[in-house]
C-alpha positions in Angstrom: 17.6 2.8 -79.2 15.5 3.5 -82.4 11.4 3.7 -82.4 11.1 0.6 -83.3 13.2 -1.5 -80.9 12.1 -2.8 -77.4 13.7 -1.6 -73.8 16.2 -3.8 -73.6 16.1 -6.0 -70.3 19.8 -5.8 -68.3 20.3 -7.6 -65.3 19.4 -5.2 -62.3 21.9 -4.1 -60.1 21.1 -4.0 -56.4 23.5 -2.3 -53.5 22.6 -3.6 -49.8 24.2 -1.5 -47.2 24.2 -2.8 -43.7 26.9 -3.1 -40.9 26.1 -6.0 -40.0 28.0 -9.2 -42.8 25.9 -11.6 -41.7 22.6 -9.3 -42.4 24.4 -8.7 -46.0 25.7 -12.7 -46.7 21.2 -13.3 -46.1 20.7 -10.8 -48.6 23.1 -12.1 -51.3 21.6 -15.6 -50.8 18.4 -14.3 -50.6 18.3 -12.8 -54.2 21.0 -16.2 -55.6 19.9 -17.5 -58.9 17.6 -13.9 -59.7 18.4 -12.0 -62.6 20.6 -9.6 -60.4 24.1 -7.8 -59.7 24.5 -7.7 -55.8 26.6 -5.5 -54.6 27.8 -4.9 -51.0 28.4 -2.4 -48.6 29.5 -2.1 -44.6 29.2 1.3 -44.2 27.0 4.5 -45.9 30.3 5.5 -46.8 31.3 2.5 -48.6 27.4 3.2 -50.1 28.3 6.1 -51.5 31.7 5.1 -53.5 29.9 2.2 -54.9 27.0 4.2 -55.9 29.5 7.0 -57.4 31.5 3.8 -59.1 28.3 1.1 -60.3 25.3 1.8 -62.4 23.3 1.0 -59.3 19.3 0.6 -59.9 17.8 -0.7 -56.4 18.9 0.5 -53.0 18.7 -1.9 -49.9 20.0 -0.1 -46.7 19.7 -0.6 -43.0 18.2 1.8 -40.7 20.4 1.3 -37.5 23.9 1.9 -38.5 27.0 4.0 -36.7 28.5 6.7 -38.1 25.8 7.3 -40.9 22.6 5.7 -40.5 20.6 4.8 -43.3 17.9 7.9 -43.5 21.2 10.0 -43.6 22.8 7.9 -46.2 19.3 7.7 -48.8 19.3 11.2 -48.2 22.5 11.6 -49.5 22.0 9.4 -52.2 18.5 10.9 -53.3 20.4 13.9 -53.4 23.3 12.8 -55.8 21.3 9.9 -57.8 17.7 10.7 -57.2 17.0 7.9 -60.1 18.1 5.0 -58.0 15.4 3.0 -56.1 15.5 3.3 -52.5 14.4 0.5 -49.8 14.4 0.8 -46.1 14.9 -2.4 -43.3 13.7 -0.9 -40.4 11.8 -2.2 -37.1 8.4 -0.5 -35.5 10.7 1.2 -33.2 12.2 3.7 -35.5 9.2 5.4 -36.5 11.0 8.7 -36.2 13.8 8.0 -37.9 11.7 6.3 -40.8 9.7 9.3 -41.1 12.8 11.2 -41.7 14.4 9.2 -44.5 10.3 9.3 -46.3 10.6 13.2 -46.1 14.2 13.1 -47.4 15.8 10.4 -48.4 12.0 9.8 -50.6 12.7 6.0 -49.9 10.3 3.5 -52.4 9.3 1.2 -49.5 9.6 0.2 -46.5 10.9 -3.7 -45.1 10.1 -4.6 -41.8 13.3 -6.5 -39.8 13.1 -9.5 -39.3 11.8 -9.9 -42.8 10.1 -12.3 -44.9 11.5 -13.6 -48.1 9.4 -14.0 -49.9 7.7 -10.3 -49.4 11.1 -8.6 -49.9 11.9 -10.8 -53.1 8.2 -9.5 -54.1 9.0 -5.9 -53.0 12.0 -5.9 -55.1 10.8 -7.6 -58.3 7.7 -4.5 -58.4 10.2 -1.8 -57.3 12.6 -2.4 -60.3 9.8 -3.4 -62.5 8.6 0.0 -61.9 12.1 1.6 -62.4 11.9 0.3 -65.7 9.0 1.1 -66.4 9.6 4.9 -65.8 12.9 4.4 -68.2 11.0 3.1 -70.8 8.2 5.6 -70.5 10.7 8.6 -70.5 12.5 6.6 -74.0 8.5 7.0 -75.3 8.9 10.4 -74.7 12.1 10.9 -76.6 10.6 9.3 -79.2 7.4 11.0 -79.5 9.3 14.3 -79.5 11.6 13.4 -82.7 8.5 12.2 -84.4 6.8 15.7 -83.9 9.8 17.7 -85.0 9.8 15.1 -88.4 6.3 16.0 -89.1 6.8 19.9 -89.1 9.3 19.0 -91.7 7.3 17.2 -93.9 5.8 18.6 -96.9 2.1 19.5 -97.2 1.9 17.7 -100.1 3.7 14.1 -98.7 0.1 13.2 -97.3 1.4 9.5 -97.3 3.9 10.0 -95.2 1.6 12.2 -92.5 -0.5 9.2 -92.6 2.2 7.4 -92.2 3.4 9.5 -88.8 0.1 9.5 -87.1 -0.2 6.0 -87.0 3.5 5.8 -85.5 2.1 9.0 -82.9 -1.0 6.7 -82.5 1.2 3.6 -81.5 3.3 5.5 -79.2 0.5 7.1 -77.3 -1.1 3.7 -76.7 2.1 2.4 -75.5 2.8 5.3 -73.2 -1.0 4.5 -71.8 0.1 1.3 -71.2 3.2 2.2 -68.9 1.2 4.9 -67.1 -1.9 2.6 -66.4 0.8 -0.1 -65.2 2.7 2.6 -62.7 -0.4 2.9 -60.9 -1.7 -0.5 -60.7 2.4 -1.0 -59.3 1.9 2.5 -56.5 -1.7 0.6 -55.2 0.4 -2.8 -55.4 3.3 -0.9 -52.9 0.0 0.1 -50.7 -1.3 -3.5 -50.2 1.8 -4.6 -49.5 2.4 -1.9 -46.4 -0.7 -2.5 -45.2 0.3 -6.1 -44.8 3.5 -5.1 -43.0 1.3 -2.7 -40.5 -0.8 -5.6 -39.5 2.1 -7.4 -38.8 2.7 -4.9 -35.5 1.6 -7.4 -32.6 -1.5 -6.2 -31.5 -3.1 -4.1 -34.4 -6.0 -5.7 -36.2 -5.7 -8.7 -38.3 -7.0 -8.7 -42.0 -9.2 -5.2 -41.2 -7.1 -3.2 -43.7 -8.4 -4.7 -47.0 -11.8 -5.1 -46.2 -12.0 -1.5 -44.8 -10.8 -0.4 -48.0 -13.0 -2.7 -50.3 -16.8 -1.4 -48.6 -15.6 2.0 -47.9 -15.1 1.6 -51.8 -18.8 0.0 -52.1 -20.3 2.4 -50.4 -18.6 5.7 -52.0 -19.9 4.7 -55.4 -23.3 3.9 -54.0 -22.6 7.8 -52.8 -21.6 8.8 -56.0 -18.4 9.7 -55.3 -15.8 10.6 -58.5 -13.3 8.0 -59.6 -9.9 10.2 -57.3 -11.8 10.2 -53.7 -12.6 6.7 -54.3 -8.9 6.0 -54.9 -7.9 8.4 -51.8 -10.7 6.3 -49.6 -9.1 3.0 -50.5 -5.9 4.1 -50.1 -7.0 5.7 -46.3 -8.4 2.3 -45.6 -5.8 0.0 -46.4 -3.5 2.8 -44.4 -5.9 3.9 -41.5 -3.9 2.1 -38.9 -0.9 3.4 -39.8 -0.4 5.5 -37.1 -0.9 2.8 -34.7 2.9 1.8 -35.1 4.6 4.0 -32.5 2.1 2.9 -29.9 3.1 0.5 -26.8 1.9 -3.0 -27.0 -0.6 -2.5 -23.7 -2.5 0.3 -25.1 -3.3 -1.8 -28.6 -3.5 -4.8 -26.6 -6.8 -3.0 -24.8 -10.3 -2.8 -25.6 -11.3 1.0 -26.6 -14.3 0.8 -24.1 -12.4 -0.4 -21.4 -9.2 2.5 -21.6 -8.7 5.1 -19.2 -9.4 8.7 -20.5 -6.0 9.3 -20.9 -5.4 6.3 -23.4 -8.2 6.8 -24.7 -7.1 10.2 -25.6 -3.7 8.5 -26.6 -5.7 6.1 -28.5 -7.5 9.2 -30.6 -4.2 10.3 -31.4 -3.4 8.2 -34.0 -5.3 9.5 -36.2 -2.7 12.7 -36.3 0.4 10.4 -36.3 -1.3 8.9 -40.0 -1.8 12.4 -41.2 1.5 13.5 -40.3 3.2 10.2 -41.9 1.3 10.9 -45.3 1.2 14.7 -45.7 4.7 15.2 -47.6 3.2 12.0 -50.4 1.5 13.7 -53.2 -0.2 10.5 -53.7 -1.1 9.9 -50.5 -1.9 13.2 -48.9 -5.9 13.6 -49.6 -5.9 9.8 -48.3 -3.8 11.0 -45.0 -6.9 14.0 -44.6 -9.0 11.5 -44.5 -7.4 9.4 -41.6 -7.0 12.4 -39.6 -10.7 12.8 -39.6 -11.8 9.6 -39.1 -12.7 9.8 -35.3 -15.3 13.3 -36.1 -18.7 12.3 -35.2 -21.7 14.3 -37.1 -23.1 15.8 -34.1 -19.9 17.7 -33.6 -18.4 15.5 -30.2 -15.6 13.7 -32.0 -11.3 14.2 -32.1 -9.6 16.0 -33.2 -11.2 19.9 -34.3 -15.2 18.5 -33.3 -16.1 19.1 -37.2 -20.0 19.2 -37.5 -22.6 17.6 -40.1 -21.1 17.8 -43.3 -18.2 19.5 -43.0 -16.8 16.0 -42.1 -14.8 14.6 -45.1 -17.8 12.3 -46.8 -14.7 9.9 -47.2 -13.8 10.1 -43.5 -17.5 9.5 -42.7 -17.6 6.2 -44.9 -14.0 4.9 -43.0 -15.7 5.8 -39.7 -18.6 3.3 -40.5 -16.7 0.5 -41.8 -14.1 0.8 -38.9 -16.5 0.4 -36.5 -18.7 -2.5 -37.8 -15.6 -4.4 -38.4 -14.2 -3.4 -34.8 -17.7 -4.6 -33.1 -17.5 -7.5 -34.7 -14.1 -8.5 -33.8 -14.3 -7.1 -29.8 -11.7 -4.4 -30.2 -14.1 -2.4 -29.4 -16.2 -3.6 -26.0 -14.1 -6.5 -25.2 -16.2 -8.8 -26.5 -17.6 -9.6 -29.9 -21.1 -8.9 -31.2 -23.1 -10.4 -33.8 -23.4 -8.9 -37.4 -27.3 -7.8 -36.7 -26.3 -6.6 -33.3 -23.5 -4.2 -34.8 -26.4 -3.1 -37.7 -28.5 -2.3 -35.1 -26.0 -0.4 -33.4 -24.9 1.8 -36.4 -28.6 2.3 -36.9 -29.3 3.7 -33.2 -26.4 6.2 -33.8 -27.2 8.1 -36.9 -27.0 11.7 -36.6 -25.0 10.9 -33.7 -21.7 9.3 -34.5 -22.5 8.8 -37.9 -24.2 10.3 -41.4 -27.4 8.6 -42.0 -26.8 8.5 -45.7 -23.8 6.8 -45.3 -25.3 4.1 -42.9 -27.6 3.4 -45.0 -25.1 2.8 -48.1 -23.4 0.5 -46.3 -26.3 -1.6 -44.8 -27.1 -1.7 -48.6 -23.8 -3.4 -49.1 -23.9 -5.5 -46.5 -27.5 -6.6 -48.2 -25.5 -7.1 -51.6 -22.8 -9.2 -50.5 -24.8 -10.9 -48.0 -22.5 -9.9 -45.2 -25.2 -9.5 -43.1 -25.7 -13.2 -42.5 -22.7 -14.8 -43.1 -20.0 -13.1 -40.6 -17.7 -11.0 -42.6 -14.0 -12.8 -43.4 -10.2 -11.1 -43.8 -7.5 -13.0 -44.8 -4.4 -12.8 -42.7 -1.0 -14.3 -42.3 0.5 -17.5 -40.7 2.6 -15.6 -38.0 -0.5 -13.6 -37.0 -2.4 -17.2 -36.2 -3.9 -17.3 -31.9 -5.5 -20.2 -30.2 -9.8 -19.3 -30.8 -9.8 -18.0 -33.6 -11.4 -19.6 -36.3 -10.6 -20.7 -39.5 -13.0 -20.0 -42.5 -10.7 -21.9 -45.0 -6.7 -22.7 -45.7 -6.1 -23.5 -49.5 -3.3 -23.6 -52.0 -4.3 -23.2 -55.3 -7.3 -25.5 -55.4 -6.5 -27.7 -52.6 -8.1 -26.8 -49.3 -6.1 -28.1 -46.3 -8.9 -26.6 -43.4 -12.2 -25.1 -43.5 -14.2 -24.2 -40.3 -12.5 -25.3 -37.9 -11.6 -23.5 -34.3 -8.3 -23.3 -33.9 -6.1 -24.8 -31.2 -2.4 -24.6 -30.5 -1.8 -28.0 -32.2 -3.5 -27.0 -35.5 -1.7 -24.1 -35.8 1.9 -25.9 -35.3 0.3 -27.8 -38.5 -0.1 -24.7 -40.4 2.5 -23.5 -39.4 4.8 -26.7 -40.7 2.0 -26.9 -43.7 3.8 -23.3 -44.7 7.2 -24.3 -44.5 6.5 -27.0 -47.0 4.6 -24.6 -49.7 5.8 -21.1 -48.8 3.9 -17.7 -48.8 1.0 -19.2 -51.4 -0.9 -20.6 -48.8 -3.9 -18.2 -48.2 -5.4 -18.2 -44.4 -8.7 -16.5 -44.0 -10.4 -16.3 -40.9 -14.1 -15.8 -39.7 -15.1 -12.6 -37.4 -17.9 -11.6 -35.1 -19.9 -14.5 -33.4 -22.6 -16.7 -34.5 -25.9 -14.8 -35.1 -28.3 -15.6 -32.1 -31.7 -17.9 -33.9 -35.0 -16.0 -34.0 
């Protein structure tokens, strides 16, 4: 490829590994009619001669499979193709074995089984956008490093052609700008998306994840926070439920208030599970700190080490006192939900107790600014997380709204349900929190 010409764009190819052929015949239907190779495989064996035998870009395996399971088999293949893009179907229930092929097999992504299309076609299209991405950047590269050794060649006196070479440097650098600013905005895309699978878990909270991550945001800048902890806070909020995945469906089923010590205790704990998940991701490991410390209280009474004051992350601080407002609101706290100015009122009476004044007082501030404070605070969330009660701020498609404040029974949500058969994943469900402030 000269400097001049563009990556050129091949057809991806894409191995899916699986024992099971009916798991693998949905795959190659699934990805029909994209601009893809798919190739197949029964066995991590049969993975591995196909890998050594096809220019393989994209990596689909299997978690549950005899013989050689699929952290064993990415592992192997990180170890002999480390430039292949590596995707993991797994359930909730292999936690263990998922944090083993993250650690080793440095998978891309995880896929939650029984999938969604539409999220895996989506998960697929970013992952190989971003493989190509990191080609083209790394042909920049080349290219920058032939023009440098051509201008210590050139004559002093050729100040044309000097000219001439720093406007080609000047083009290159802008382009290699370009790909770096888009790999990131692709890693935060990846985030999003496995904060959408975690709230998928039965029983952890619906829509919480993004607007954690948007006011913790808010209210770091208010704090003057620099441009990397505000990334590390978003990424901790979209992520701070992470650890939740291993637990049992009665313990995130209850009420913190109304748990037992024990669970309670248990409960805590997941804090350390998040930590421990994110450590080993150098783009994720200040963000898993700040998990781990999200349950400290400034007075010195919280889980897990009783940090004091401010030797509390600031960033673990801000999660602490979005969390909670959000969890009041919804019930998952007491039981029951509260109103917007009881919860205020409530943050307020525990400063210097649970929580750092300053920081309360940020985020009242932003609650002022987006007028949260009087309209009840509203997460989007998806069709199959949909319960009888809960109500419905607005359904649209495009511009068309089907719904808008409405309570939902199970009737309506048999609609929706057959309303998102008919238009797919594009149909956006948002849903209202809290309850209705109480008049003056």
């Amino acid at each position: 490829m000269t400097a001049e010409s563009p990556l050129e764009q091949k057809p991806a190819h894409i191995l899916c590994v699986d024992d099971e052929p009916n798991v693998l015949k949905s795959l190659r239907r699934l990805f029909r009619g994209a601009d893809y190779v798919i190739h197949l495989a029964e066995s991590g064996a049969q993975g591995l001669e196909v890998l050594a035998e096809q220019a393989i870009d994209l990596i689909i395996s299997d978690m549950r499979m005899p013989q050689m399971d699929g952290a064993e088999f990415l592992t192997k293949a990180a170890e002999r193709w480390p430039d292949r893009v590596r995707i993991l179907l797994t359930g909730y229930a292999d936690i263990e074995s998922t944090i083993a092929a993250v650690n080793n097999g440095k998978i891309y992504s995880y896929c939650s089984k029984p999938w969604e299309d539409e999220e895996i076609k989506a998960l697929v299209a970013k992952a190989i956008e971003e493989k190509r991405l990191r080609e083209e950047r790394s042909q920049l590269f080349e290219i920058i490093h032939h023009q440098n050794a051509q201008l210590k060649d050139l004559n002093s006196n050729l100040e044309a052609k000097v000219e001439q070479r720093t406007e080609q440097l000047k083009k290159s650098f802008k382009q290699l700008d370009s790909a770096h600013k888009s790999l990131k905005k692709q890693y935060s895309d990846s985030v999003k998306i496995f904060a959408k699978i975690i709230e998928m878990r039965p029983g952890i909270s619906n829509g919480h994840a993004t607007f954690i991550a948007d006011n913790a945001r808010r209210v770091a800048i208010k704090l003057g926070l620099n441009e990397k902890a505000c990334t590390s806070i978003i990424y901790a909020g979209l992520l701070l439920q992470i650890g939740k995945m291993s637990f049992p469906d009665k313990l995130l089923g209850q009420a913190y208030f109304l748990m037992t010590p024990q669970d309670r205790h248990n409960y805590l704990n997941h804090a350390l599970e998040g930590e421990a998940l994110l450590k080993n991701m150098s783009q994720l490991k200040d963000a898993g700190t700040l998990i781990k410390y999200q349950f400290e209280h400034f007075d010195g009474s919280g889980y897990p080490e009783g940090l004091h004051g401010q030797s509390i992350p600031k960033g673990s601080q801000i999660l602490c006192v979005v969390r909670d407002y959000i969890a009041f609101l919804e019930g998952s706290m007491t039981g029951k939900k509260m109103s917007s100015t009881d919860v205020q009122q409530r943050l307020e009476n525990k400063q210097g107790v649970f929580y750092d004044s300053e920081v309360v007082a940020a985020f009242l501030e932003v609650l002022a600014e987006t007028k949260a404070n009087t309209i009840r605070p509203i997460v989007e969330i998806s069709c199959t997380q949909l319960l009888p009660e809960m109500e419905i701020a607005e359904i649209s498609h495009g511009e068309q709204i089907f719904l808008k404040d409405t309570i939902l029974t199970k009737k309506i949500i048999t609609d929706i349900t057959a309303l998102r058969e008919k238009v797919g994943n594009r149909l956006i469900i948002k849903i209202r929190l809290g309850e209705e402030e109480k008049p003056n």
